[in-house]
Structure formats: C-alpha cells, structure tokens
N, C-alpha and C positions, 0 to 999 in steps of 0.2 A: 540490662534492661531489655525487655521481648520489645522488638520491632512490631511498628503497625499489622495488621493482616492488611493484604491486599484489597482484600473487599472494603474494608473499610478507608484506604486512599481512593480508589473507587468512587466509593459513595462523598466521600468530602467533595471530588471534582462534578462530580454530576450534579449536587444542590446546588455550588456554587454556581453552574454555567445555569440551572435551571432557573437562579434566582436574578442572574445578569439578564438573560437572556427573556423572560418573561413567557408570554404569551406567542415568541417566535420561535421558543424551543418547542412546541407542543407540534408544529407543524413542519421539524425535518423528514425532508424526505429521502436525503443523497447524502453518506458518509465518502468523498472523498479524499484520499491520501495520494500524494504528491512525489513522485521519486525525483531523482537527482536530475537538475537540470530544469525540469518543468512545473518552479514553484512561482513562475508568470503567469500562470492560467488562472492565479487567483485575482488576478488586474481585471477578468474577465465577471466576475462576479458582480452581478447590480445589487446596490442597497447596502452594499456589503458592509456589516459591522466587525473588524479586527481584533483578536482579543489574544495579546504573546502568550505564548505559552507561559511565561514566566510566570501572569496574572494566576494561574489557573492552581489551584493547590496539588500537590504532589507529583505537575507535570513535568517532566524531564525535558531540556533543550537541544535540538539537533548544534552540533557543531561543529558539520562537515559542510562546507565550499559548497554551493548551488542547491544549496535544501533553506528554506523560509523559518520562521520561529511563532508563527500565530496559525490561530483560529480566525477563520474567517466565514461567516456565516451571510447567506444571501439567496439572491436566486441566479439561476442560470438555467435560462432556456425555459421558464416559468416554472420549475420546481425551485425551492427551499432548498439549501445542502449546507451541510457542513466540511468545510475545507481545510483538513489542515495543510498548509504551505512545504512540510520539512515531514520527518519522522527521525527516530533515533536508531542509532543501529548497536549490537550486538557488539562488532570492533569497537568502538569506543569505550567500553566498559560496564553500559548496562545490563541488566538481567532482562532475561525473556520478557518477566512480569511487568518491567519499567519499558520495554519497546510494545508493550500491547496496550497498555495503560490509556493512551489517547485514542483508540477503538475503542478497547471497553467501555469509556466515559461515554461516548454517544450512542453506544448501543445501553445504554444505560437509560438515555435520555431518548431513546426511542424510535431509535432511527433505525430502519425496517432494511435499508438497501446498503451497499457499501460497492466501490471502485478503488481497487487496491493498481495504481500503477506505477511503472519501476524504471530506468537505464537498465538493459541489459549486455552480454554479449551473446551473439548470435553464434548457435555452434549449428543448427537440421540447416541441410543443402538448399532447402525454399527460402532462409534468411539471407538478405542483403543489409546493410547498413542504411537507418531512415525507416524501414516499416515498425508498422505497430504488430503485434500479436497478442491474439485474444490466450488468454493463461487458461489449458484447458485440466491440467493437473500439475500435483509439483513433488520433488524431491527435497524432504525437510532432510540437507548431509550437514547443519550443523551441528548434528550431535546434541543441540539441547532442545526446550519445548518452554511454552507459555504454560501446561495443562498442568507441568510440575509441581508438587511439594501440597501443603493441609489443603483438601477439596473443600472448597466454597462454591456451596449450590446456585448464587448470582449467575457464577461463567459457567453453569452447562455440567452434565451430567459426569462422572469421572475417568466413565472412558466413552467419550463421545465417538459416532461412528464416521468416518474420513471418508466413505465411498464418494462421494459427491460435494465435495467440498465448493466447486466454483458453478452456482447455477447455470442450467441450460437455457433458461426464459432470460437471465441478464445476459447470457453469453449471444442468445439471436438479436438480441435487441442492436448491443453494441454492431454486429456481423452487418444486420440491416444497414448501419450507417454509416460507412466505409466499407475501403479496401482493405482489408486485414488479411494475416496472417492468421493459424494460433498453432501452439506447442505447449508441451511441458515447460516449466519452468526448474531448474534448479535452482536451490538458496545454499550458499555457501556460506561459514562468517565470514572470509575475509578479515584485513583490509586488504592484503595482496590479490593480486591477480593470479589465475590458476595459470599451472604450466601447461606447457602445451600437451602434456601424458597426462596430465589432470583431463584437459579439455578432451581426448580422447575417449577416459575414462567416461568421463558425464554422457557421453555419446553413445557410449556401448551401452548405458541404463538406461538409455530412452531418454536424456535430457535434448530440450532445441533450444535452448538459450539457460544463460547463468547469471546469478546475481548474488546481492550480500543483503537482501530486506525480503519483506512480504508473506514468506511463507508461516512465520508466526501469527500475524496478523491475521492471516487467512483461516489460519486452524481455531486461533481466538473466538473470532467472530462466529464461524462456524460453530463450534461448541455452544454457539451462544442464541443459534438458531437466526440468527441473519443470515440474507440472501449477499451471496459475495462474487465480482467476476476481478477478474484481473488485467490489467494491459503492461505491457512490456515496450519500451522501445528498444528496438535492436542501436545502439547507439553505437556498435563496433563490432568486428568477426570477434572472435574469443581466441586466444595464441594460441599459435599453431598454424590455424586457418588465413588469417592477414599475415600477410611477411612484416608489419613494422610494428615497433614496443608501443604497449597499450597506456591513455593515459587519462586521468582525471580531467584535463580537458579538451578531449576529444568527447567526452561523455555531456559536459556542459556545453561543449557547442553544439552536439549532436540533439540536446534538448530544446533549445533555442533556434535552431532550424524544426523542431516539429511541433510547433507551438501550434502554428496556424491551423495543421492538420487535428490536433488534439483538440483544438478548442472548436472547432468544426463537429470531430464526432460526441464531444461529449455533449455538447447544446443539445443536437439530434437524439443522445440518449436520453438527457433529461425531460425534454421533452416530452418523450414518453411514458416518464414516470408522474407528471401532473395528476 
C-alpha cells in the first residue's frame, strides 16, 4: 500500500488547526518551538488555547523528559503565536519529514516569522554555561535532510538556496533585547553525547555550540520562504571542555534556571512583531 505524500499529512493538519482554531489562526504572527528544558514558557502565554499534539492529525509526540506535547496558541507580548511546547527528534525514530511536520503546518497556516530554540552545549571560548546565543548559521552533520525524496512544490523549490538561512532583521531584533551571545550551531542526531575528539572536531569546522534538533526545521521553513532566527541555550560546556560527564539533567535544570531570562527576551521580541 503507497503511503500518504507528505503534502498531503500536511494539508489534513493545517484544515484541521484552521477549522479549530477559526478566525485566530488568520492572525499568527510568531511560530515558536521549544527545546529541552524551556517548555514553561508556554505558562507565559495569555488567552492561551492548548491543543496536544495528539489532537492534531498526523502529528508525532515528543517523548523525551522536559519537552511538552501541545499546541498552544495565544499572545505574548501582544502578538498572536503559535507555540509548540516539545518537538520530536531524529533519535527516537522519526523521519526528517515527521520532525518538520509541525513547522510546516503553521507555515501552512500562515505564519510569516518562526523562533527555533534549543539546549545546547557550548564548545567558542565566549560560551559560559546560562547564556543564550542568537544561531547565526549551522552545520546540518546529521547526514540526513527534510528537502529529501518526491519534490512537492507546498515546501519550497527543490534545491532551495541555504546562503541565509537565519534572518538578519529577526536576528537584531532579538540582539536589541538582551544580552546575547551568537555562533554557529551544530546539529548532531544523537541521542549520545559527542566525545570529546568529536567536540574538537565540531570546533575545527567552525561549530560554537552542539545540539541534536533545529537544523531541519530551519532548513524546512527556509525552503518554505519564512523568516527564521534561532536561540540556543548554552545549558553545559560540551566534553572535553567541563571536567565532569554530561547529563540530561543538567540540561533540564539549566532550562529552568533561564526561564526568566527567556521569557523576558521573547515578550520584547514579540512585541516588536505587533
């Protein structure tokens, strides 16, 4: 039996949220995604209507420790956004196609901006543990892509161009409203942690921090003609660099201590997007 096209789980998610969601989906303005540790920020949302991923047809559920499982839709900071709490990753078993799936829907649904941010580990000498970094480009080293397999003209032309993937208008905005950092981002799959000759390695390509999400997403939405930035919390050195073993909840506490800071800059960002 051929499997669905993608385009068309696509399209089933976006009528659906279009026909839940009414006359409040005409008006997003902020696609927000959520990395490990900082899926509280959606407690921050006013008005906010919740909607699990499960709801949503052919949506996939995160089910990793400190990632959320809804749709949350509200305002914040007087824009409209759409927030998802969690994302799915790559380690677990899904395809490219199933970890971009909940992008594509709202860029589907119209949403012009997106905030792709992460847990990372911090490898450039300006990273400390606790700051944020604005994601100024990335290295896709997982060996696979979202863009893969039958081109459907919905995501964006078939070889879309990468030179500028993370805009420079969302990237000053966010600069303007804190203290930031920014770097490259590596995306790794994982689930392990690099070694420390990995961590090396990422550093001699130009990587300042590493992670296991985001850079599909990024290339997704890009393709797709959305404005995309990124934020990164450095949640830990990356091995090699810290003398002690790295852990899943070092990364959740690390998110939960930058809640305050996070939801400080993004109000200020949305803000600006009114």
């Amino acid at each position: 039996m051929n499997e669905l096209p993608e385009g068309e789980r696509v399209a089933a998610a976006t009528a659906y949220l279009q026909q839940r969601l009414g006359r409040r989906a005409d008006g997003l303005r902020l696609g927000l995604v959520l990395g490990s540790g900082l899926k509280n920020f959606a407690t921050q949302v006013a008005d906010a209507v919740a909607i699990p991923f499960a709801e949503i047809p052919h949506w996939p559920a995160p089910q990793v420790h400190g990632h959320g499982g809804a749709l949350v839709i509200g305002t914040v900071g007087g824009a409209t956004i759409a927030c998802l709490t969690g994302r799915v990753h790559l380690y677990e078993g899904w395809s490219p196609a199933e970890v971009v799936r909940g992008v594509r829907t709202l860029r589907r649904c119209g949403v012009p901006d997106f905030l792709l941010t992460n847990a990372a580990g911090g490898i450039g000498d300006h990273l400390s543990a606790g700051d944020l970094m604005l994601i100024t480009d990335h290295l896709n080293l997982t060996g696979m892509t979202p863009l893969r397999g039958p081109h459907e003209p919905q995501f964006g032309p078939r070889f879309p161009d990468m030179t500028r993937v993370y805009d420079s208008e969302l990237r000053a905005r966010l600069a303007g409203g804190g203290d930031l950092q920014s770097g490259v981002y590596a995306g790794l799959l994982g689930p392990s942690y690099e070694t420390p000759a990995e961590v090396a390695m990422l550093k001699r390509l130009g990587a300042d921090a590493v992670g296991m999400s985001t850079v599909h997403e990024a290339m997704a939405l890009h393709a797709m003609g959305a404005r995309v930035a990124g934020l990164s919390l450095i949640s830990n050195l990356a091995a090699g660099i810290a003398d002690r073993p790295l852990s899943h909840d070092e990364v959740i506490a690390a998110g939960k201590s930058a809640e305050a800071a996070l939801t400080a800059l993004v109000t200020r960002f949305c803000t600006g997007l009114r």
